[in-house]
N, C-alpha and C positions, 0 to 999 in steps of 0.2 A: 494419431497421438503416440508419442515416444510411451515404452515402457515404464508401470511404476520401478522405484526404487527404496533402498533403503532411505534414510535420517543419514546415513553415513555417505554415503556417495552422493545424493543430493548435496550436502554439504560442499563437500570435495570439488564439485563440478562446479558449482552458484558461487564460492566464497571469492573467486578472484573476480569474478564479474563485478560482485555486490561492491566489496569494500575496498580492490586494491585496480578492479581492469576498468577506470571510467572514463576509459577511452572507444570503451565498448570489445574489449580486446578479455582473453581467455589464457591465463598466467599459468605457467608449469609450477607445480609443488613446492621445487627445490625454489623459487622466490621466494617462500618462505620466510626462507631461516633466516638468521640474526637480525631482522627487524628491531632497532636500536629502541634502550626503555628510558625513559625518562629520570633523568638524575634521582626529582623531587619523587614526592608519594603525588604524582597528578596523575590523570587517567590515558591511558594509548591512546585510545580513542572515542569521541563523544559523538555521539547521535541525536538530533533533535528533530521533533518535526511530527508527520505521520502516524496517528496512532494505530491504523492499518498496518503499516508497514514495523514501527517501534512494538507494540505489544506482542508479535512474537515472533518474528522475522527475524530484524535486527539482533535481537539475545541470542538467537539459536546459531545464528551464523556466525557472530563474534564468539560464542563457544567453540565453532568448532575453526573458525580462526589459532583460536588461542591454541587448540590439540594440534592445527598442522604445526602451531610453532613447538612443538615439543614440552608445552606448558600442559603444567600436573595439577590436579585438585579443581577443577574449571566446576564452577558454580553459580547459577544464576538466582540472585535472590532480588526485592522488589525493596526498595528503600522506604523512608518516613515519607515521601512525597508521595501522592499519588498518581500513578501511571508512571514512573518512571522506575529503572531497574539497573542493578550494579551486577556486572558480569565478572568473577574474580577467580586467579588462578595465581597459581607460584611457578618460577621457574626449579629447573633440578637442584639449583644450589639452594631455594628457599625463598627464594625474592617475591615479594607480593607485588600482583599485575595487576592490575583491572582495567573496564571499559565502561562506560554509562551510556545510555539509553533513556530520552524523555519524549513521551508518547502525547504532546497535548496538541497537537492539529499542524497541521501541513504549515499553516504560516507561521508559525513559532520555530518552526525549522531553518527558515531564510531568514527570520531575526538573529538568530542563532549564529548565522553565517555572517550577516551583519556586524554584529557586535564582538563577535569574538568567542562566545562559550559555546561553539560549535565545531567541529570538523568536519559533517556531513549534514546536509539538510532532507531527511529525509520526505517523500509525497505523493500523495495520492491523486496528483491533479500534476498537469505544465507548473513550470514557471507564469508569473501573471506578468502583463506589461509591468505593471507598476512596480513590480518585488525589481523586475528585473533593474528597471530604471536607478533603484533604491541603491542596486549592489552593483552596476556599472565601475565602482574606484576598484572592485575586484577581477574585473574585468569580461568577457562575455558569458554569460551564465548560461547560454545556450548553447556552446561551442563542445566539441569534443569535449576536452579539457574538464568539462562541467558535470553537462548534463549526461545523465545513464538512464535510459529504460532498461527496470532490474524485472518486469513481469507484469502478467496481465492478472488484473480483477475482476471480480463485478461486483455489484450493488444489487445483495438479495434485498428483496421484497418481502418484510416481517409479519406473519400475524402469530394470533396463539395458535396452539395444535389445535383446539377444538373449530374453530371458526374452521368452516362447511366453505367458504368461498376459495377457489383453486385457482383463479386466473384473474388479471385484470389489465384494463390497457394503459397506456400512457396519460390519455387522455384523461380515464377515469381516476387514474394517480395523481395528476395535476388539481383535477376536483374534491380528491378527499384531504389530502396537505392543506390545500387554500380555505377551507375550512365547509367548501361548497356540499358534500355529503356529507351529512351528519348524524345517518345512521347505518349499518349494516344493510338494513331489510331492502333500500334503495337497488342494494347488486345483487340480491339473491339473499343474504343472508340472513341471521338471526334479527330481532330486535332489539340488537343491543346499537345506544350509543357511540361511535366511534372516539376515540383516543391516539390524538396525535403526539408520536416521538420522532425527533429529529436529532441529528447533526448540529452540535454548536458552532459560531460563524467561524473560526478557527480553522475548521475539519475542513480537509480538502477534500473528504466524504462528504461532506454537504455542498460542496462547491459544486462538485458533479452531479448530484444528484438537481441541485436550482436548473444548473444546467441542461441537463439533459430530461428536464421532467418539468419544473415548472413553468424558468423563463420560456420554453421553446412554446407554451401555451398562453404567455402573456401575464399568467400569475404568481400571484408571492404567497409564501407560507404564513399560514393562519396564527396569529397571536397564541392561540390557546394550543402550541404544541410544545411539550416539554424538550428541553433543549439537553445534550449530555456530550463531555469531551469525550468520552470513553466507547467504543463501537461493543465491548461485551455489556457494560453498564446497561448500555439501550437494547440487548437484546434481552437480557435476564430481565428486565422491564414488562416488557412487551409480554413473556410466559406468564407475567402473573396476570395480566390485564387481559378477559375475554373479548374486549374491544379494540384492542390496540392494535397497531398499523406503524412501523417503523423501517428502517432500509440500514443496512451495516455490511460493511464486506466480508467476505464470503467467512473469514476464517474466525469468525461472532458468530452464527448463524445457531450455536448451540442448541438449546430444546426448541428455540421456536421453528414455526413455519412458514417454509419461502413460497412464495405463491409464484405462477406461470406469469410473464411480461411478455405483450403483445404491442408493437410498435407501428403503425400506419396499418396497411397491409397482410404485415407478418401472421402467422401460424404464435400462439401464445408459447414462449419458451421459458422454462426453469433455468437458473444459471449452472448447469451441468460443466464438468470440463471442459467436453468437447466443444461445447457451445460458446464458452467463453474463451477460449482460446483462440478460436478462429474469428472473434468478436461477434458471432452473431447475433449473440444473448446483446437485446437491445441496449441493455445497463454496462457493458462492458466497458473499462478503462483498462489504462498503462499506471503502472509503480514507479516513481523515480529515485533517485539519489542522484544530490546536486553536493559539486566540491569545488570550494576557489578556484579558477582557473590556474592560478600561480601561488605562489606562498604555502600549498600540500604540502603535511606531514609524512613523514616517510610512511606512513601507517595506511595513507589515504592517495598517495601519489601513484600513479599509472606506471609500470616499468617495463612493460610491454606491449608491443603493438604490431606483430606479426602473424597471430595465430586466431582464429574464431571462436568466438565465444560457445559454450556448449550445449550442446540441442537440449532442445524442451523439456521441461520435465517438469511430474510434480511427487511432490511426497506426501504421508499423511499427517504430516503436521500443518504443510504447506497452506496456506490461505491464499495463494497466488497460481496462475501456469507460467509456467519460466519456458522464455523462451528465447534462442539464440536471438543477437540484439549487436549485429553489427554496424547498423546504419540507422537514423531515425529522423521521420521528415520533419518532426514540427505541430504534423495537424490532429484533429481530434480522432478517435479508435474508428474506421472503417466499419459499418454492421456487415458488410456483403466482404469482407474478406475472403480471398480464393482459400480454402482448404490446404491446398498443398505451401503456403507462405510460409516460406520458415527466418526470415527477415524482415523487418521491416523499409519501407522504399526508402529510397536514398534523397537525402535530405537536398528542398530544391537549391539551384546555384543560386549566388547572390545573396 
């Protein structure tokens, strides 16, 4: 694992990846500057999509966006709306900048791109056939040009701090979702009734999680589990409820507790860095950011394509491991990734 670092150099290294190299390409500083503003009072730049990725990713990086550009007074505050946030800054003469940021689920992101009140579609999951087919007049959404793996996550495994159970498997997580466990003491635990929180159908948090936990067992999530756009909503949830049982990425994971996931075979794994990184931690995914092929604002547009994106890293604000992303095949997270991978495999021909 690369060295931790500050919030400033994290910054530094991840900003041209994230918002301006979605070619998968790693931008010198001096690209920066005079990045043109928009005549009107309208925003540089708009984010939609991810509330993984939007709630505190997107802010913090378009902050420090805004600092490489030499912009003063950079402030992230959270608008009338819910889950979305207004990132603002002046330049030296005085001029007021800002950027937005709407955090309500991976699909709301490629609507976004759809319709037009998007510049970036941010996600926690691929592109789907069907978004893609949707945004074809835009042209390949899968292409360099597009699509960016900006970092890798996982999907902690929620209970309260008091619940005595440490570890559970896929298996047994398929049965407690679907509504099939319906108490504690079933796995060891107390006698309390269980409490399901999920992922609204939105989340591309819950996409992966159907995916890689229910559908792969044949079943669906049980009527009687509360549903929430918001990945801290559902965790601060979860702490108050002695029964509850929820899943949020990593960088939600606040007072509750993540339990050990255990997949076929596997040894039961917490999503640790290391573990997640190397995808072994069973729950493991990829972070996206999708941009129009063509029609990019200068804000969002690729201007380089010679240099490597920047080795792994994570900071302590981070909810992600970032890692260099100059190629990317298409298929779902590897659990047996080799250790030493610092690329992803090169996307197949055709």
């Amino acid at each position: 694992m690369s060295p931790r670092i500050t919030v400033e150099r994290f910054r530094a290294r991840v900003l041209s990846l994230l918002l301006l190299g979605l070619a998968g390409c790693s931008i010198p500083a001096q690209v920066f500057a005079a990045l043109p503003l928009p005549a009107d009072d309208t925003p540089v730049l708009r984010i939609h999509g991810s509330n993984t990725v939007g709630a505190k990713l997107a802010p913090m990086l378009i902050a420090g966006l805004f600092e490489a550009q030499g912009l003063q007074e950079v402030r992230t505050q959270p608008t009338e709306v819910e889950n979305e946030q207004r990132i603002s800054a002046r330049t030296p003469e005085g001029r007021p900048v800002y950027a937005t940021v709407a955090a309500h689920g991976t699909g709301t992101g490629f609507a976004g791109l759809k319709d037009g009140y998007g510049d970036l579609a941010a996600a926690s999951r691929p592109i789907k056939a069907a978004e893609r087919a949707e945004l074809v007049a835009l042209g390949d959404m899968r292409s360099a040009q597009a699509e960016q793996v900006i970092a890798i996550d996982g999907l902690a495994i929620v209970v309260h701090p008091d619940n005595p159970v440490q570890s559970l498997t896929t298996g047994q997580l398929a049965e407690l979702f679907a509504g099939e466990i319906r108490n504690w003491r079933e796995l060891g635990g107390p006698d309390l009734a269980v409490q399901l929180h999920a992922r609204d159908n939105r989340s591309g948090t819950w996409d992966t999680f159907n995916e890689l936990v229910l559908a792969r067992q044949g079943k669906t999530l049980s009527d009687s589990a509360r549903r929430y756009e918001s990945n801290d909503a559902l965790s601060r949830a979860v702490t108050l409820n002695r029964g509850a049982i929820g899943f949020t990425g990593l960088a939600s994971l606040g007072k509750a507790k993540a339990l050990a996931i255990a997949d076929g075979k596997s040894q039961p794994m917490l999503p640790l860095n290391a573990l997640v990184a190397t995808e072994d931690y069973p729950l493991s995914r990829r972070l996206f950011l999708y941009a129009r092929p063509s029609g990019q604002t200068p804000w969002t547009r690729p201007t380089s394509s010679s240099s490597t994106a920047a080795p792994a890293s994570r900071s302590s604000s981070s909810p992600a491991t970032w890692r260099s992303t100059s190629t990317w095949s298409g298929r779902r997270p590897r659990r047996t990734c080799p250790r030493s991978t610092s690329v992803w495999p090169a996307r197949p021909s055709g």
